[in-house]
C-alpha positions as CSV (number, residue, x, y, z in Angstrom):
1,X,-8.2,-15.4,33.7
2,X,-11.7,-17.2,32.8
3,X,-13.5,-17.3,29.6
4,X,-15.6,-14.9,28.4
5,X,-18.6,-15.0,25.5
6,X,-20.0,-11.1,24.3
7,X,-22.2,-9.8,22.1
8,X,-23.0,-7.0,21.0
9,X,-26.1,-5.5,18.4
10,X,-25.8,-1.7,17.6
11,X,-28.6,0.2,16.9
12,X,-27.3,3.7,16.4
13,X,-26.7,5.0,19.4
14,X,-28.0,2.0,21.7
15,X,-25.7,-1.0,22.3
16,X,-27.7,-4.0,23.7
17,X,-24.6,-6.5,25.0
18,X,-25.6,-10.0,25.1
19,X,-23.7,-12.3,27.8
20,X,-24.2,-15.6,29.6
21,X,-26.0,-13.3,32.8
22,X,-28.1,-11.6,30.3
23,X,-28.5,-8.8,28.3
24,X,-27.3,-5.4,29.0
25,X,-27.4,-1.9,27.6
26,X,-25.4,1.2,26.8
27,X,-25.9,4.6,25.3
28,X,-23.5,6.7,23.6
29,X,-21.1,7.5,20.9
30,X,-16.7,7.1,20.7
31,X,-15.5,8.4,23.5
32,X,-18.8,8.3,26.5
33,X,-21.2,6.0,27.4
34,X,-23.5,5.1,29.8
35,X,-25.6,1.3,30.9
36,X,-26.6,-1.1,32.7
37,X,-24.6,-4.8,32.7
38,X,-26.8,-7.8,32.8
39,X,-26.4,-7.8,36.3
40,X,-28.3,-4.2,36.7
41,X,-24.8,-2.6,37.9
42,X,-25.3,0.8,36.0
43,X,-21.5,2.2,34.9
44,X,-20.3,5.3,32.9
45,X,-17.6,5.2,30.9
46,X,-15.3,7.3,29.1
47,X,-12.2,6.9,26.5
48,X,-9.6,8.4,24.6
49,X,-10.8,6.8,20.8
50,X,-8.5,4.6,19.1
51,X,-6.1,4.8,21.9
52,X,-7.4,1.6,24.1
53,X,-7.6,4.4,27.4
54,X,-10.5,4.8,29.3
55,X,-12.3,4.9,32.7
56,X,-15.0,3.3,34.2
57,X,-16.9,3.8,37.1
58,X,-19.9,1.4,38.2
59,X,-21.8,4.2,40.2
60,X,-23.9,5.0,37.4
61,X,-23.6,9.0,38.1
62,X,-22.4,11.1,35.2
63,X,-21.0,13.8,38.4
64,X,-18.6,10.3,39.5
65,X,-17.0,11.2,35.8
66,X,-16.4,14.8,36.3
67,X,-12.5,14.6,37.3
68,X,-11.6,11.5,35.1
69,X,-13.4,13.1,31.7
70,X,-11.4,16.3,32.8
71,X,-7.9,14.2,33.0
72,X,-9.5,12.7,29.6
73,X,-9.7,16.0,27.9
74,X,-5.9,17.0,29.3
75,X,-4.6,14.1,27.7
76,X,-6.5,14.9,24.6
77,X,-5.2,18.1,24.4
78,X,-1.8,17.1,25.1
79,X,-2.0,14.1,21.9
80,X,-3.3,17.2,20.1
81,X,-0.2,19.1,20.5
82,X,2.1,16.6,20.2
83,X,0.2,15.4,17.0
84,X,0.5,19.2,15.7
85,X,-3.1,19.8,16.1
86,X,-4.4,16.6,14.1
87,X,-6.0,14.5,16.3
């Protein structure tokens, strides 16, 4: 594994991402986002909040999501039950 330098400024709901390619930006809340690296490679991405799960897919198309936000919302589900319905 290499070294890596990121930075990121939050305003609201727009992340710009600063890096050593260049900058980059995101959109979104917890749990779904959307941007473009600094190299232009547009990615969606959704997680499971304060668990450290997630997926990411570089083909910038909200549809390429469709199955892995519906295995996101199982899992979410499931925590919910096993949490007793606090999640």
């Amino acid at each position: 594994m290499g070294w890596y330098f990121r930075r990121s400024l939050n305003l609201g709901p727009l992340r710009l991402n600063l890096s050593r390619r260049g900058v980059g930006w995101s959109v979104g809340g917890r749990g779904l986002r959307v941007g473009e690296t600094a190299g232009k490679k547009r990615y969606t991405q959704a997680s499971i909040p304060g668990t450290g799960v997630g997926y990411r897919s570089q083909r910038g198309c909200l549809l390429a999501l469709a199955v892995p936000l519906m295995a996101t919302a199982v899992l979410v589900a499931a925590a919910a039950l096993a949490l007793g319905g606090r999640v």
